[in-house]
C-alpha positions in Angstrom: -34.8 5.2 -24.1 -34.7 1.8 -22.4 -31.1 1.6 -22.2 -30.4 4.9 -20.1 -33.5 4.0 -17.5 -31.6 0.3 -16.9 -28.6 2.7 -16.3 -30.5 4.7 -14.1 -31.6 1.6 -12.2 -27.9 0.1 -12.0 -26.4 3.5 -10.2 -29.8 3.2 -8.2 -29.1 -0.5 -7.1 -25.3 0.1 -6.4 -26.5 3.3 -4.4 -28.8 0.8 -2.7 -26.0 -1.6 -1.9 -23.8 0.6 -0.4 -23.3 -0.6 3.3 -24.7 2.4 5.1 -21.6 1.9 7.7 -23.1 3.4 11.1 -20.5 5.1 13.6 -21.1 4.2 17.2 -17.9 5.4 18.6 -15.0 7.2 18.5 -11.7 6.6 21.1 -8.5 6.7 21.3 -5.8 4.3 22.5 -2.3 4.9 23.5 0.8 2.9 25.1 -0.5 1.2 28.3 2.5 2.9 30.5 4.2 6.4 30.1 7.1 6.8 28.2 7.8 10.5 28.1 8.6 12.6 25.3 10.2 10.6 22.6 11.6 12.6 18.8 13.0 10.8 15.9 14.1 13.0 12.8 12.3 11.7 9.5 15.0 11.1 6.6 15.4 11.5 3.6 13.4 7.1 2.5 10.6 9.4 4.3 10.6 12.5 3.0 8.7 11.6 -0.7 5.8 10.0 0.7 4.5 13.2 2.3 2.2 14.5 0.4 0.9 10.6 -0.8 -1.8 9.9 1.0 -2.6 7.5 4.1 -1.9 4.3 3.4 -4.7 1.8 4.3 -5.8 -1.7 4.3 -8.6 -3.7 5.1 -8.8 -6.9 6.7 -12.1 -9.2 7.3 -12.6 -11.7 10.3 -15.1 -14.2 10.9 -16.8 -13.8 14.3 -20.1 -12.8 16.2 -18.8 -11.7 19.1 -18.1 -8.3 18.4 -17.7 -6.1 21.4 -15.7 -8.8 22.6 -13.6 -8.6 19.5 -13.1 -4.6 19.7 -11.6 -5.2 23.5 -9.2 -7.6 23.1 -8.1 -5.4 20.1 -7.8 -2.1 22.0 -5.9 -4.0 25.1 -3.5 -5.3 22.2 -3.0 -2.4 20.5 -2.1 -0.5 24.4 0.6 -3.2 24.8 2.1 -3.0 21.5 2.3 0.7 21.2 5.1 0.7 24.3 7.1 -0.4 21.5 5.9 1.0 18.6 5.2 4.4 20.1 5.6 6.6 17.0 2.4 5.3 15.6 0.6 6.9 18.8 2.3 10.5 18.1 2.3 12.9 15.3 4.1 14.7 13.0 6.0 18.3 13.8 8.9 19.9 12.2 11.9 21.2 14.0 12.8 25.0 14.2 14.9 24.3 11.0 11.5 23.1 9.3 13.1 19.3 9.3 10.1 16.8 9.5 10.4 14.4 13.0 8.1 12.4 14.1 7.3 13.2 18.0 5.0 10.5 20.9 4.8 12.4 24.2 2.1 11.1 27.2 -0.1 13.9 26.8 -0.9 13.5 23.2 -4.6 11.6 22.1 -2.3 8.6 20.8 -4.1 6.1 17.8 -7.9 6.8 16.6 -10.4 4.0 17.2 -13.6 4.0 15.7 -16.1 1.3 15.7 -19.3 0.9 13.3 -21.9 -1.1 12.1 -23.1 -2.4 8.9 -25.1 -5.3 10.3 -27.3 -5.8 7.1 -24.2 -6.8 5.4 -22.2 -10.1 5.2 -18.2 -11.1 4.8 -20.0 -12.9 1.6 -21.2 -9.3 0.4 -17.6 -7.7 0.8 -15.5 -10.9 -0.7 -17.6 -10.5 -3.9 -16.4 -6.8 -4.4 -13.5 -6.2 -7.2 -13.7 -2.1 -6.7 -12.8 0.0 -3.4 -16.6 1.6 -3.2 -17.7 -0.1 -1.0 -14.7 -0.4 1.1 -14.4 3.2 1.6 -17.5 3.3 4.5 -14.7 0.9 6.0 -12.0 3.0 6.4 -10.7 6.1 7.7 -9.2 8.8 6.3 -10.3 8.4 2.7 -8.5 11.3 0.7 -5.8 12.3 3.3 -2.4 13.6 2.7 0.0 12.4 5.2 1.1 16.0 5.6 -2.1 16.1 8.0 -0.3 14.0 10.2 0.9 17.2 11.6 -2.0 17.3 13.4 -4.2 14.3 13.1 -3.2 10.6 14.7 -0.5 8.5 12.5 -2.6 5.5 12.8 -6.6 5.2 12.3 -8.6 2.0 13.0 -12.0 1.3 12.1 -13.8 -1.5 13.6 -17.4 -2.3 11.9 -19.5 -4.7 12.6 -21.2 -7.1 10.1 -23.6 -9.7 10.5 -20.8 -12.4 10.9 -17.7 -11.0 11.1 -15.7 -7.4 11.6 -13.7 -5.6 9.5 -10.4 -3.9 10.3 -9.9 -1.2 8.3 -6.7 0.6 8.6 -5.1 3.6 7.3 -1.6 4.1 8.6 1.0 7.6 8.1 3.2 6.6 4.6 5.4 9.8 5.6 6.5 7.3 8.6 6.4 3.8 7.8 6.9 1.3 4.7 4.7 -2.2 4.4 7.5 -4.0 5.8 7.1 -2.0 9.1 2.9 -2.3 8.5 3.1 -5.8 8.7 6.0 -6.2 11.1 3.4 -4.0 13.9 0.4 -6.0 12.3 2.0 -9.5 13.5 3.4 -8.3 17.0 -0.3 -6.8 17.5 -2.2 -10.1 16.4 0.5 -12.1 19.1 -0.2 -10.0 21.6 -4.3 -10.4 21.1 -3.1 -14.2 20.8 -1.6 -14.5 24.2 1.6 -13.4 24.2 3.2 -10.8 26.7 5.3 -9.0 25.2 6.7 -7.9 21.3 8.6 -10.6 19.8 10.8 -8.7 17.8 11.1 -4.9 18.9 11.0 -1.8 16.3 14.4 -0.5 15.3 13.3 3.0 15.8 17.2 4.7 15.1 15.5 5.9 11.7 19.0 8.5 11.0 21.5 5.4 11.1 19.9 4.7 7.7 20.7 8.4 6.6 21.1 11.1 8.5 21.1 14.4 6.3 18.8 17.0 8.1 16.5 17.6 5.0 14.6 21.1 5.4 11.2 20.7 3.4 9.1 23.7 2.7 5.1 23.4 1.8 2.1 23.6 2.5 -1.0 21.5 1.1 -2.8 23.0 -1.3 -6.1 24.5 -0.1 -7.8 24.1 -2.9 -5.8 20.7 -3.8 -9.4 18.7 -4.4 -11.4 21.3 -6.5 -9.2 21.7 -9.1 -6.3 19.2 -9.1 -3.4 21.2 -8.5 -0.5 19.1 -6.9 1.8 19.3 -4.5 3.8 21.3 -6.6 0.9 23.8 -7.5 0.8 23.0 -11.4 -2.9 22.2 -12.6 -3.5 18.2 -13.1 -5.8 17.0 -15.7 -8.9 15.6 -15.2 -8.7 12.2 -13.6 -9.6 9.3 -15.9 -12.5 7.2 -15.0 -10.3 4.2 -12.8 -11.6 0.1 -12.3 -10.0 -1.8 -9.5 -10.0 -5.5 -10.1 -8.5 -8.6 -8.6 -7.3 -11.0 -10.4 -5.7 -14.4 -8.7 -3.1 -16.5 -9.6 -2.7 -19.9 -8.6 0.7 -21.2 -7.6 0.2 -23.3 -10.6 -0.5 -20.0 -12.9 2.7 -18.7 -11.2 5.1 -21.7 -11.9 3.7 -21.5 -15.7 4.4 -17.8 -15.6 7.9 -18.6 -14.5 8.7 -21.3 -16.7 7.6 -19.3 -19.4 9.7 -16.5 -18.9 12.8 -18.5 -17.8 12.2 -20.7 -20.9 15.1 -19.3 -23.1 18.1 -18.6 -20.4 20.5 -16.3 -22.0 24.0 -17.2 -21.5 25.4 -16.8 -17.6 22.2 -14.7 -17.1 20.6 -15.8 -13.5 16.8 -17.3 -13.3 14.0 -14.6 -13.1 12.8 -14.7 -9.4 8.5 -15.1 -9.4 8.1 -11.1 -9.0 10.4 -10.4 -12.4 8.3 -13.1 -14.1 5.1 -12.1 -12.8 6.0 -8.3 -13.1 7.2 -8.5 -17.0 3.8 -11.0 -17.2 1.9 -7.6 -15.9 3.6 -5.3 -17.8 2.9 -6.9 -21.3 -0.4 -7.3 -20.7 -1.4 -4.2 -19.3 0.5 -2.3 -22.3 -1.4 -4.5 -25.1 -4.9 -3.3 -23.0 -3.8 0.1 -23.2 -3.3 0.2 -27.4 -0.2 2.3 -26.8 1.4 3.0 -30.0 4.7 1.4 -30.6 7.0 4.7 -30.0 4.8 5.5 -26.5 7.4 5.0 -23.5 6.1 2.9 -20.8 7.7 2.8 -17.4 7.8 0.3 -14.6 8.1 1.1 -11.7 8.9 -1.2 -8.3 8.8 0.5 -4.2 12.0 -1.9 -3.6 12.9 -2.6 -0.4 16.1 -1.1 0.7 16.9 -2.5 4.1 19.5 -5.0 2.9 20.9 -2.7 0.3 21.9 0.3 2.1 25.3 0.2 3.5 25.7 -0.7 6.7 22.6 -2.6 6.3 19.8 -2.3 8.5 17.7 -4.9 10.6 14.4 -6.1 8.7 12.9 -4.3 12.2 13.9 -0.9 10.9 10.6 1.2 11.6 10.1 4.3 9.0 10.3 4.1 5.1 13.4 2.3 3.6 12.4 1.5 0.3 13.0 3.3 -2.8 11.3 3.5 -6.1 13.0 2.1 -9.1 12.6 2.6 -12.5 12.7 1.2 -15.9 11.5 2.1 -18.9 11.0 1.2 -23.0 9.0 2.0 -26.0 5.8 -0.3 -25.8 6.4 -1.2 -29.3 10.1 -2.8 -28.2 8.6 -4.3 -25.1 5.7 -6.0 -26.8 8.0 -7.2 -30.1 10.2 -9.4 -27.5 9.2 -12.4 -26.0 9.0 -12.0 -22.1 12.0 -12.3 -20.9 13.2 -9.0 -22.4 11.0 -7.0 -19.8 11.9 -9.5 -17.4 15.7 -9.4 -18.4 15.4 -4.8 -18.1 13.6 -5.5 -14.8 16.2 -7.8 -12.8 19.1 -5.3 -14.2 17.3 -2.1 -12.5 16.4 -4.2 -9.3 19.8 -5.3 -9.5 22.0 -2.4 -10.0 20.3 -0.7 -7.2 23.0 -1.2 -4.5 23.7 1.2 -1.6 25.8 3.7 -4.1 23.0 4.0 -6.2 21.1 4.6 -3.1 23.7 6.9 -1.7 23.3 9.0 -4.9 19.8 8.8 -5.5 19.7 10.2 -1.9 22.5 13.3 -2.4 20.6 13.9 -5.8 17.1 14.6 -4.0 18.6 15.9 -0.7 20.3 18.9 -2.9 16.3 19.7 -4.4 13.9 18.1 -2.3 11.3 17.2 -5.4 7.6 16.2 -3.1 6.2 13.3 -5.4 2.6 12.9 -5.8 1.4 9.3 -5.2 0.8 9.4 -8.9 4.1 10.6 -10.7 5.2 6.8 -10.9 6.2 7.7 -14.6 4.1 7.5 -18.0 2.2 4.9 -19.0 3.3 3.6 -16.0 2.9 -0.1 -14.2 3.7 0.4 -10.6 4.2 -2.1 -8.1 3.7 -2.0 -4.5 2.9 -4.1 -1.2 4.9 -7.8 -1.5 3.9 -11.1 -1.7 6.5 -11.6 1.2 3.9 -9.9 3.4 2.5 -12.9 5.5 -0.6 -11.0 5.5 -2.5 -14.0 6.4 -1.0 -15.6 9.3 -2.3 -11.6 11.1 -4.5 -13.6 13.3 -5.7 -12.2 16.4 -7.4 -15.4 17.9 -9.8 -15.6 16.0 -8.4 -17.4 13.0 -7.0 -16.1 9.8 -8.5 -12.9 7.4 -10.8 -13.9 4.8 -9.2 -11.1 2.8 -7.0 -8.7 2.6 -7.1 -5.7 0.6 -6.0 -1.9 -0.2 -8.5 1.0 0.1 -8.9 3.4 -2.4 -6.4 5.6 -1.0 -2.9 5.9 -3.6 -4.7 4.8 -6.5 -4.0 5.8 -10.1 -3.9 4.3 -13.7 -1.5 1.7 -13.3 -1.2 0.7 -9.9 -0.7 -2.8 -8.9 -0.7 -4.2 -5.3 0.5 -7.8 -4.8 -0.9 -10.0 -2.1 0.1 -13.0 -0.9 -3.0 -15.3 -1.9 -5.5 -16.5 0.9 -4.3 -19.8 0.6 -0.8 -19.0 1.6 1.3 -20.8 -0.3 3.2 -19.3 -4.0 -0.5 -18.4 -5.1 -0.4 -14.5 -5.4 -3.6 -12.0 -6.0 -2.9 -8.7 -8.1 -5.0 -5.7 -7.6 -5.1 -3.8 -10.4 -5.8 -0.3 -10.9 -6.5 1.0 -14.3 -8.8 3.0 -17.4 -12.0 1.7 -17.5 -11.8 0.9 -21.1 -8.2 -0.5 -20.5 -9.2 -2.6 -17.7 -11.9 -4.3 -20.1 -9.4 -5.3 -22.5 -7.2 -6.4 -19.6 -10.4 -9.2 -18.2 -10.3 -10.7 -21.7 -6.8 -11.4 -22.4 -6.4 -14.9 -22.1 -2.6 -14.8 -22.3 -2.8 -12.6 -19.3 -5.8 -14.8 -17.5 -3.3 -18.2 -18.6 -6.4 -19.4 -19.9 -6.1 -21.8 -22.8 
């Protein structure tokens, strides 16, 4: 059968393009003075991200010099740690079994690895939609946060290509949000860039968010991998067979998107911001790839950040989690018989009405029967947004100039995740990874509507 030997010759090539990343070296890097022992109680924004799994990104630099490079990182990264110690310590749980997060001097403080793949370009990488390759590039691929009970919060690995080096990260979720990623991601690159100190310090008082003392008890499953139980212990289904694409929108794309949604103002209603235009734009189009039938729910689901919310509010420095996940939800058939300001119009109200009483109850609800979440139980059908196109993910330059890309590993991933990037530009152009059914995901790459192709 021709067809099934070009098959066989596809999986061989892809097999053959896989980077064959070489470790050279393992270290490890901690604050460049002592600081003692240092605790801070996790709370309850922390709690449901630990059994998700390490959160990591990737970013790609030009440059040749790459020993040079890996220095000036790991001298950075030993003056921004006096700060943002927590990342250099671990996770441990109090004799009440309350989660903390705990940085003493004696501890082996954030992995470093560096690596080469020198038979492969930035070119090569750029051109890839899926996280296969990206996974030789990053550490801890299939960890729970939960192992950060015994494993450093922060992993780095450094690999060398033939022009350029790629940072690939994967950082505790049980301890930080993206807003805190990115805030330590820019004080690091400043500090490679020639400045002495942190700009803007951490705000490290995690329990003046909340302070409930939150006793969790579990324990990974052992046999979590083999056969899909969760965090909970109940069998999961096989996993469907995901695609990972990007797709880039244009600040042009996005204005259309957001006149087109704010075409028909209903009375006294408020203009949809770009994410509730882009988000509905999403939504739609990832319900008309699925074929859901009309009565099917479909939720949407957005990590929102809570900082400004909560009462008192807290400083955009606040280190730790403070976002929550908010939901909405309608039958597809409702959602896809309305133009697009009806998703739109269901997501600003849920994004809207979640002020620091919902936040407070939301809290006292979970607090009274601690549920652990699995990265995937975003809801059914589900379109789930995280990351932010806020995230000035490309002004993280170290002195060497800007990333040629940033991206999410394969970490968190499940039908119907979406990570929004800021586009390489800068700018109001935004990328969307996409996570989603394979036969879904082909629908998805022909809908012009979606692509705002004519």
């Amino acid at each position: 059968n021709p067809a099934s030997t070009t098959m066989a010759d596809e999986v061989v090539k892809q097999q053959e393009q896989m980077l064959k990343a070489k470790i050279l070296s393992t270290t490890h890097v901690m604050p460049n003075k002592p600081l003692g022992r240092k605790e801070c109680q996790l709370v309850t924004f922390d709690l449901p991200y630990v059994a998700f799994y390490y959160n990591q990104k990737v970013l790609i630099y030009k440059g040749v010099e790459f020993e040079v490079m890996v220095e000036k990182l790991k001298d950075g990264l030993g003056i921004v740690l006096e700060e943002f110690h927590q990342l250099a310590g671990k996770l441990d749980k109090d004799d009440d079994g309350v989660f903390k997060v705990v940085y003493d001097d004696d501890m082996e403080g954030v992995e470093v690895v560096t690596a080469a793949a020198e038979g492969t370009e930035i070119a090569d990488l750029l051109d890839e939609e899926g996280t296969t390759k990206l996974k030789e590039l990053l550490p801890y691929n299939g960890i729970l946060n939960l192992e950060g009970l015994h494993r450093p919060l922060l992993a780095i690995q450094l690999t060398k290509l033939k022009d350029g080096l790629v940072m690939g990260l994967a950082f505790n979720h049980a301890i930080l949000d993206g807003t805190s990623t990115w805030h330590f991601m820019s004080e690091w690159a400043q500090i490679c860039s020639g400045a002495n100190s942190v700009s803007v310090p951490p705000f490290l008082e995690r329990t003046k968010a909340r302070n409930t003392r939150v006793k969790l008890i579990l324990s990974p499953p052992s046999d979590a991998q083999e056969n899909g139980a969760s965090a909970n212990g109940n069998v999961t289904k096989a996993e469907p067979q995901l695609r990972e694409k990007i797709f880039r929108f244009s600040e042009s794309a996005i204005d259309q998107v957001k006149s087109k949604v704010n075409a028909n103002p209903s009375d006294g209603s408020k203009p949809f911001s770009t994410f509730q235009s882009l988000s509905t734009h999403v939504w739609h189009a990832v319900t008309r790839a699925r074929q859901l039938k009309p009565e099917d729910y479909t939720v949407f689901t957005v990590f929102a950040d809570c900082r400004k919310r909560v009462d008192p509010p807290m400083p955009e420095s606040y280190f730790g989690n403070l976002i929550q996940a908010i939901f909405t939800v309608t039958a597809a058939g409702l959602l896809l018989a309305h133009p697009p300001e009806f998703g739109a119009a269901s997501i600003q109200g849920a994004i809207d009405a979640h002020d620091s009483k919902v936040i407070n109850a939301r809290n006292t609800e979970w607090e009274s029967n601690p549920k652990i979440f699995q990265y995937k139980d975003a809801g059914v059908n589900c379109v789930a947004v995280g990351s932010s196109p806020r995230f000035k993910v490309y002004d993280v330059d170290f002195g060497w100039g800007k990333p040629e890309t940033v991206r999410s590993g394969s970490n968190n991933r499940f039908d119907g995740m979406v990570y929004l990037y800021q586009a390489k530009g800068g700018g109001r152009g935004i990328d969307v990874e996409i996570s989603l059914e394979a036969n879904a995901m082909e629908k998805l790459e022909k809908d012009k509507e979606f692509l705002m192709e004519p």
